[in-house]
SERO-266466 format. One record per residue (C-alpha): y, x, z; chain. Coordinates in steps of 0.2 Angstrom, whole numbers. Each point is the difference from the previous one (the first is absolute). Example, Ala and Ser with C-alpha at 12.3 -4.5 7.8 and 13.67 -1.06 7.14 Angstrom:
# residues 2
> -22|62|39|A;
> 17|6|-3|A;
This chain:
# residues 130
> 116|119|-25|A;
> -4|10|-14|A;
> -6|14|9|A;
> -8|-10|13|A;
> -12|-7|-17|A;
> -3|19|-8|A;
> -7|4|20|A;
> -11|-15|2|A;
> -6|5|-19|A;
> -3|18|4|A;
> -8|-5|14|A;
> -12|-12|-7|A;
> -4|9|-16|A;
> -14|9|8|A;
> -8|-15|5|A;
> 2|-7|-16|A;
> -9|14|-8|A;
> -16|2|11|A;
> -4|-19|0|A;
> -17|-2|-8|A;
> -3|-7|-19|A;
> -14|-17|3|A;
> -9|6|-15|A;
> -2|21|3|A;
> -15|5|6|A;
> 0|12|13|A;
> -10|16|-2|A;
> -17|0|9|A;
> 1|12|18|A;
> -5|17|-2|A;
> -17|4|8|A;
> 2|5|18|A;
> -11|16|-3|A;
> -1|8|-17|A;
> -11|15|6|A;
> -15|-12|7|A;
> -15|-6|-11|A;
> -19|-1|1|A;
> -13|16|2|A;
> -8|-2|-16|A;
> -12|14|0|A;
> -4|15|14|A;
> -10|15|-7|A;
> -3|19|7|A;
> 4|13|-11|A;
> -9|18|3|A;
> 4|16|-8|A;
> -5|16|-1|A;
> 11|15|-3|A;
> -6|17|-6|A;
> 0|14|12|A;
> 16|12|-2|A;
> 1|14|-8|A;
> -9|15|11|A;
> 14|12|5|A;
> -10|17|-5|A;
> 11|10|12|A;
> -4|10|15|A;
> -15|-9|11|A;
> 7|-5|16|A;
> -19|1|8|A;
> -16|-2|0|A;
> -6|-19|0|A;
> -21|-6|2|A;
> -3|-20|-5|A;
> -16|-5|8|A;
> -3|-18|-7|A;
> -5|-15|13|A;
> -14|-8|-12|A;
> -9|13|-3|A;
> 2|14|-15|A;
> 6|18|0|A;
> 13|6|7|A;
> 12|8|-7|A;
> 12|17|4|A;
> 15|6|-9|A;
> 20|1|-1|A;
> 10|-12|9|A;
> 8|-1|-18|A;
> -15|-7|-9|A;
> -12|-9|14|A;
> 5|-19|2|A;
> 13|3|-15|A;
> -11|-8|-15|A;
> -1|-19|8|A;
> 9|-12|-8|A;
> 10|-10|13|A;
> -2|-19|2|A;
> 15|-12|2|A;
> -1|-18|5|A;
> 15|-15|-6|A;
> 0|-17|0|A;
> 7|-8|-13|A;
> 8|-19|2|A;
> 6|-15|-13|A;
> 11|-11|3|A;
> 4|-15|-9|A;
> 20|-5|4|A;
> 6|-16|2|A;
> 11|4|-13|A;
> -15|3|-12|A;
> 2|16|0|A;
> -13|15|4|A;
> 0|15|12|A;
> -12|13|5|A;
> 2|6|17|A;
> -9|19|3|A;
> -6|2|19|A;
> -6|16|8|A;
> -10|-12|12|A;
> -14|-14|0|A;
> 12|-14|-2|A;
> -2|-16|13|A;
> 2|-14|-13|A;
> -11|-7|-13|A;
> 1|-9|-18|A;
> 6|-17|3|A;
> 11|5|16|A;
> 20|-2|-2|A;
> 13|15|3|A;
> 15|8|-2|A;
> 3|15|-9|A;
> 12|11|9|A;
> 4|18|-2|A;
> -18|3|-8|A;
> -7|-8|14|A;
> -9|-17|2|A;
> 6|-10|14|A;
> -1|-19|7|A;
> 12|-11|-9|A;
């Protein structure tokens, strides 16, 4: 009999243990997406890069630029004609406010499809649907 009792106590310990206390408070869920929020701002970013340093090595031809618009053309080393202009690059940059509070800035090579005010998900440095 006594080791029929230490069973049934064994056994019912467990469910002792995970009945729940009236007065706790449980803890409130955890959002569904932590990496969702609200476009906050949406602005292009353009730079301008110097041009890269001439290689003064041997010429590998003979190059003529004849301008479009107008102007004088001009003739000379493949190593120096077209060299001297600064390239141009284009990024997007995005902010988003998290549910969380939280910030993130999002960098996009590409015209982005959403605008301040839109709700996304930020996912692999990419801005997606929720």
């Amino acid at each position: 009999m006594r080791s029929w009792l230490a069973v049934l106590f064994a056994v019912a310990a467990p469910a002792w243990a995970q009945a729940s206390d009236p007065g706790k408070v449980s803890a409130p869920p955890a959002p569904a997406c932590t990496e969702c929020g609200v476009v906050t701002s949406v602005r292009s970013v353009t730079k301008q890069t110097a041009p890269a340093a001439q290689n003064e090595g041997k010429p590998t031809g003979l190059v003529a630029s004849i301008p479009l618009g107008g102007g004088s053309p001009q003739v000379g080393s493949s190593t120096r004609i077209g060299r001297d202009v600064p390239a141009v690059t284009q990024s997007w940059e995005v902010i988003v406010k998290l549910d969380d509070g939280r910030y993130r800035v999002v960098v996009l090579d590409a015209q982005p499809d959403v605008a301040k005010g839109d709700r996304v998900k930020v996912e692999e440095g990419r801005l997606v649907p929720p």
